[in-house]
C-alpha positions as CSV (number, residue, x, y, z in Angstrom):
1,X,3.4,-12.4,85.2
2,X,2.7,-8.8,84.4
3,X,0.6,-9.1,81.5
4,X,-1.3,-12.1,82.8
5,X,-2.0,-9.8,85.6
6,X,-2.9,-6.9,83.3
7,X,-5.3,-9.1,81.5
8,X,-7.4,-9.7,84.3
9,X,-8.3,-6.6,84.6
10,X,-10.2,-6.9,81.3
11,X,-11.7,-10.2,81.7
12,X,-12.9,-11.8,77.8
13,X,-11.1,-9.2,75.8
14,X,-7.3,-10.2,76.5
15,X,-5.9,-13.3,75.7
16,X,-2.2,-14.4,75.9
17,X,-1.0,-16.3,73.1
18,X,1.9,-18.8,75.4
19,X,4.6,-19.0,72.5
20,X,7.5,-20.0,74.6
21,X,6.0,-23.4,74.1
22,X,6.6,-23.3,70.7
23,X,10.0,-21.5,70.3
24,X,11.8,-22.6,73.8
25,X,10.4,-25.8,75.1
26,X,11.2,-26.4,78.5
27,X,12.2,-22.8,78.7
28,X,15.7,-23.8,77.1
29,X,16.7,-21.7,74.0
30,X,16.8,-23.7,71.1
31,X,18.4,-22.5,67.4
32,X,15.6,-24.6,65.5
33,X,12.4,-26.4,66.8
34,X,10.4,-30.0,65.8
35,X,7.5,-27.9,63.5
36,X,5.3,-30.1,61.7
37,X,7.3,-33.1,61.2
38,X,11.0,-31.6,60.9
39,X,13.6,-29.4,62.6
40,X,13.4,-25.9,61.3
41,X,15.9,-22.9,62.2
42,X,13.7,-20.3,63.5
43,X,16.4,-18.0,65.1
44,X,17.8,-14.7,63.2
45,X,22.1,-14.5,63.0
46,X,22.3,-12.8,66.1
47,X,20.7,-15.7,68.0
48,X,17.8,-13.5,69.5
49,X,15.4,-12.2,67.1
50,X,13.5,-14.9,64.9
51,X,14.3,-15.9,61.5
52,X,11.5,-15.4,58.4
53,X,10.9,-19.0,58.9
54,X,10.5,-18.2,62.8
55,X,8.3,-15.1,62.1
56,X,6.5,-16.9,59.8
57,X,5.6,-19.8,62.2
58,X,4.7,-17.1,64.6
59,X,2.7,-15.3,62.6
60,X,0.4,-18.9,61.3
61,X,0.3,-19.4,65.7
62,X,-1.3,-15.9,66.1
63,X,-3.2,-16.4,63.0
64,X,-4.3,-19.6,64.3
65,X,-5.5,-18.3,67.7
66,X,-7.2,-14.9,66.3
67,X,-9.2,-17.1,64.1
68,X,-10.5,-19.4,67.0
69,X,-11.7,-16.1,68.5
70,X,-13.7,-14.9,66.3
71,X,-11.1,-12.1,65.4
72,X,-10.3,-13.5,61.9
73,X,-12.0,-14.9,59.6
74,X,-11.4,-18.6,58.9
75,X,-10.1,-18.9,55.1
């Protein structure tokens, strides 16, 4: 709620990128996700932080968005 409420203040040059979509559907913490046709682990050993594979598929989601914006690029 806080940073939705920051980024109004700054109207066109904030956007939040919703990932609890993605890693905790529902809002229930889950080990592994359904990501482009299969289960894949995405959390670290400890069961907090993300895995490669979970930073990874973070990283192609913020990719993804950036270059919708006109941030990035499109390859």
């Amino acid at each position: 709620m806080a940073l939705e409420i920051a980024g109004a203040q700054v109207p066109g040059r904030v956007r939040l990128i919703n990932v609890d979509l993605l890693f905790t559907p529902n809002y229930a913490y889950r080990d592994s996700i359904f990501y482009r046709g299969r289960d894949v682990s995405v959390r670290g050993p400890d069961g907090d932080h993300l895995s490669a594979v979970g930073d990874t598929i973070l990283e192609s989601t913020i990719a993804r968005a950036l270059r919708s914006d006109g941030v990035l690029e499109a390859r």
